[in-house]
Rosetta silent file (secondary structure, phi, psi, omega in degrees, C-alpha in Angstrom):
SEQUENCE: XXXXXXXXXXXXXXXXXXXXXXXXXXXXXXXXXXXXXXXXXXXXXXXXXXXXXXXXXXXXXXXXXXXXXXXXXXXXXXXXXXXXXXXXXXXXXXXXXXXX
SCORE:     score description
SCORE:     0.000 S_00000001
   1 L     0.000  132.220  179.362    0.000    0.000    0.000 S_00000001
   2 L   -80.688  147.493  140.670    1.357    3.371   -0.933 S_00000001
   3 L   -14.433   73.167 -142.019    1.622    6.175    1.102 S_00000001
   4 L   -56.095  -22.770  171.815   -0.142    9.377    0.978 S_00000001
   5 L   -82.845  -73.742 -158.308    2.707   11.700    0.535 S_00000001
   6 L   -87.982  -16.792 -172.754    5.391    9.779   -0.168 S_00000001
   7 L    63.941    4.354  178.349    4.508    7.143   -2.219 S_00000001
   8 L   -84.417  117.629 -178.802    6.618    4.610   -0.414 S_00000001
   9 L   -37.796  177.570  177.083    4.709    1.720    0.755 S_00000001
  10 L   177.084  162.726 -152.555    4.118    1.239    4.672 S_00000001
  11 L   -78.329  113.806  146.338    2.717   -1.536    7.610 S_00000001
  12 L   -34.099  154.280  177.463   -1.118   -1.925    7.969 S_00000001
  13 L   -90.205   98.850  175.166   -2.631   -1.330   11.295 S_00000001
  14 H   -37.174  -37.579  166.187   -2.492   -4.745   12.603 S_00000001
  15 H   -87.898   32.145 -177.991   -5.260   -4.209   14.913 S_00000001
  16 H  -117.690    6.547  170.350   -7.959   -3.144   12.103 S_00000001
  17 L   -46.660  149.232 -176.058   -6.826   -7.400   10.435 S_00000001
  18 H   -64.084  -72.801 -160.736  -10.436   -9.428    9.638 S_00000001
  19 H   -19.674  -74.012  177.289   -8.659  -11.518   12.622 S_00000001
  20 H   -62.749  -23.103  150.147   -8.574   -8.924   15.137 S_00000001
  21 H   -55.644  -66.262  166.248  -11.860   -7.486   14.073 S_00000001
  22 L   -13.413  -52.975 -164.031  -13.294  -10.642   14.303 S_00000001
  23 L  -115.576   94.996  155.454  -12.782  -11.465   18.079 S_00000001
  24 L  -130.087  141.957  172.425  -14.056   -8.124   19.342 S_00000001
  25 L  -138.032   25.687  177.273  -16.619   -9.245   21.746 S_00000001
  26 L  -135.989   33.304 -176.714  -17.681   -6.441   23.082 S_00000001
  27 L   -88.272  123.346 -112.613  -19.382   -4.858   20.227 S_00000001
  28 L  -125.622  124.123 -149.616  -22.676   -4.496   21.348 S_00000001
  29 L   -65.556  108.821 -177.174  -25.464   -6.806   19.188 S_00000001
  30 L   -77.598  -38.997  172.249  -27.869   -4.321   17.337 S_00000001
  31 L   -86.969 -163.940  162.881  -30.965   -6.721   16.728 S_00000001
  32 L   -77.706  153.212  164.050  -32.280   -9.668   17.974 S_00000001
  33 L   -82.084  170.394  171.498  -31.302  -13.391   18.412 S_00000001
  34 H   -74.169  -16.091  178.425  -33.707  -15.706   17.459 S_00000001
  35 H   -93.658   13.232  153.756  -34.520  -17.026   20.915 S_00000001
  36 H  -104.935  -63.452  164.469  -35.629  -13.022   21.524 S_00000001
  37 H   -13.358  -69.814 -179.365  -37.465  -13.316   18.312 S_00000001
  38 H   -37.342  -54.832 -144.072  -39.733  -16.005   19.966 S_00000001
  39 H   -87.401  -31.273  166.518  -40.722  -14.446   22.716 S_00000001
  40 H   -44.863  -58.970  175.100  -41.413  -10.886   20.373 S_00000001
  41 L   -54.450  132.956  176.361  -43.305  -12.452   17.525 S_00000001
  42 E  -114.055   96.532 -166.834  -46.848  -12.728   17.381 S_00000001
  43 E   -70.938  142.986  174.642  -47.977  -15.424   14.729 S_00000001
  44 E  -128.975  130.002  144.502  -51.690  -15.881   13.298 S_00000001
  45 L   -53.650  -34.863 -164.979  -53.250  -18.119   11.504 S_00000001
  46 L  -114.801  138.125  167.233  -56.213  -16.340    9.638 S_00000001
  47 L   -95.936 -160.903  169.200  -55.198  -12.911    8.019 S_00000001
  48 L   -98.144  151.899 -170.817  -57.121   -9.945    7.370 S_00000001
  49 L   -70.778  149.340  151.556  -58.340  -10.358    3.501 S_00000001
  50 L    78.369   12.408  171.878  -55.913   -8.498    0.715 S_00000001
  51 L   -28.509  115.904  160.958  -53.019   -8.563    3.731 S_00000001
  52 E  -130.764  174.246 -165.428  -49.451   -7.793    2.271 S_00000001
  53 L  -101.987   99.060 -176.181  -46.558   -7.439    4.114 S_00000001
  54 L   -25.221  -11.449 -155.561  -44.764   -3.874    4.142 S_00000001
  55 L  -104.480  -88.692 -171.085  -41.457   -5.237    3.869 S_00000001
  56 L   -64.825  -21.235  167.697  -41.598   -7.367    1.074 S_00000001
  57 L    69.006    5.903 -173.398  -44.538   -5.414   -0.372 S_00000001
  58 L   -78.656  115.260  172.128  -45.904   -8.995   -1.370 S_00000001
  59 E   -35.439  155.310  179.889  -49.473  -10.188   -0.719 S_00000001
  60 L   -73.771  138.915  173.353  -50.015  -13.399    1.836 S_00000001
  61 L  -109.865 -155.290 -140.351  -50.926  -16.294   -0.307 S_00000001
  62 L   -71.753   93.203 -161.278  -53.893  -18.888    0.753 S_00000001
  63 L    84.246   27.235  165.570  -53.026  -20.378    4.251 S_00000001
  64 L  -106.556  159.483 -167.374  -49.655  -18.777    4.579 S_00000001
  65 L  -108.513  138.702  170.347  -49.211  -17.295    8.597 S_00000001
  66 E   -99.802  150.741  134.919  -48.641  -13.579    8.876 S_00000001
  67 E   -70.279  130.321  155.556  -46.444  -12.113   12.166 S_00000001
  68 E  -123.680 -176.955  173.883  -46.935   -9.377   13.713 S_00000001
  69 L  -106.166  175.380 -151.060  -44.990   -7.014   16.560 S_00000001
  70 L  -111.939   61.640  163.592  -45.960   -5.984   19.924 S_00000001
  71 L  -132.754 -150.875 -175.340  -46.081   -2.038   18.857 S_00000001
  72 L   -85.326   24.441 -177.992  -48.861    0.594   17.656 S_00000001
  73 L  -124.081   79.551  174.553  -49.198   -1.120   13.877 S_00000001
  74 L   -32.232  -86.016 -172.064  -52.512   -3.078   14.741 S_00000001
  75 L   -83.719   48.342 -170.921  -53.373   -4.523   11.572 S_00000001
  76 L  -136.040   99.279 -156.738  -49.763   -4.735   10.070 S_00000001
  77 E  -103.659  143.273 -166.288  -48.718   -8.301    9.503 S_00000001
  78 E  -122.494  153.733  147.679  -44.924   -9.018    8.049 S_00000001
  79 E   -95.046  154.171 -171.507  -43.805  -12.509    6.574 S_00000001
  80 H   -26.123  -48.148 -162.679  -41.485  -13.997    8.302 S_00000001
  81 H   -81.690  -75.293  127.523  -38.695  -14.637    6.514 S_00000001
  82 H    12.554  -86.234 -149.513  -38.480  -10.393    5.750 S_00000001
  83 H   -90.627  -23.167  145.108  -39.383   -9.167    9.175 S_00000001
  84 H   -57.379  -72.687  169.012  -36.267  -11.524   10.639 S_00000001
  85 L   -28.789 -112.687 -137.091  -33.629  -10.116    8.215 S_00000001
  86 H   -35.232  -51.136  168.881  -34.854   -6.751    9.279 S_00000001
  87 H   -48.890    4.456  178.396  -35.014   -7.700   13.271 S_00000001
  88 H  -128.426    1.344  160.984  -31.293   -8.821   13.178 S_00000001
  89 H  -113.469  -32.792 -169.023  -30.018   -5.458   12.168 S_00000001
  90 L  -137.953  171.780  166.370  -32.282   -3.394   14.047 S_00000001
  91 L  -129.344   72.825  179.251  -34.503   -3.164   16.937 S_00000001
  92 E  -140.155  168.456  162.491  -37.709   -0.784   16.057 S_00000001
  93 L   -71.337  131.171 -176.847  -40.824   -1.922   14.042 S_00000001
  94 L   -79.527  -16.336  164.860  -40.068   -1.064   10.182 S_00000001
  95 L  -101.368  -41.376  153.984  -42.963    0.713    9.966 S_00000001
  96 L   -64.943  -31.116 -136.075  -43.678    3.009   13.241 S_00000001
  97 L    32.578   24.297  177.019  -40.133    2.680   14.155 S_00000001
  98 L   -49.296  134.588 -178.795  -41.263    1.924   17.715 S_00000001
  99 E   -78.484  128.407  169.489  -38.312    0.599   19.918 S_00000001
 100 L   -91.883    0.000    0.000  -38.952   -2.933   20.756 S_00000001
C-alpha cells in the first residue's frame, strides 16, 4: 500500500486485520437473536383479507401465517422470513419505528 505523501509503501494497522476485528466481543449486538425473536413475535393463523406485508410489499398467499410485533401497527402483519432479516439489524418496528 502506498503512502499518501510519499509514495513509499508502509505496515497496515495490525489491529484493524479481519482476525482482530473478528474477536471483538464487546461490540454491542444491534438486533435480535432468534430465541428473543420467539418471545417478540406474534404469529396468526387467519389474516385480514388483501393482507401484504410492508417489507416485502408482497401479498399473503392462501393459508400462509402472517407475524406481527408488539407495537402501535394493529393490523400490520410481516412474513417472516423479511421481518427476521430486518429484526437482526435493528430493533424498532419497520414501519412506526417503535423501539422494541
Amino acid at each position: 500500500m502506498l503512502g499518501p505523501e510519499t509514495g513509499v509503501g508502509h505496515e497496515e494497522d495490525p489491529s484493524l486485520s479481519y482476525e482482530a476485528l473478528s474477536e471483538l466481543d464487546d461490540v454491542p449486538r444491534r438486533g435480535f437473536t432468534k430465541a428473543e425473536l420467539k418471545q417478540r413475535l406474534r404469529r396468526s393463523r387467519r389474516l385480514p383479507a388483501g393482507a401484504e406485508c410492508p417489507i416485502s410489499r408482497e401479498g399473503f398467499r392462501e393459508g400462509e401465517k402472517g407475524v406481527r410485533l408488539p407495537c402501535d401497527c394493529v393490523d400490520v402483519w410481516f412474513k417472516e422470513a423479511p421481518l427476521e432479516l430486518w429484526l437482526a439489524t435493528n430493533r424498532t418496528c419497520p414501519v412506526c419505528r417503535k423501539e422494541l
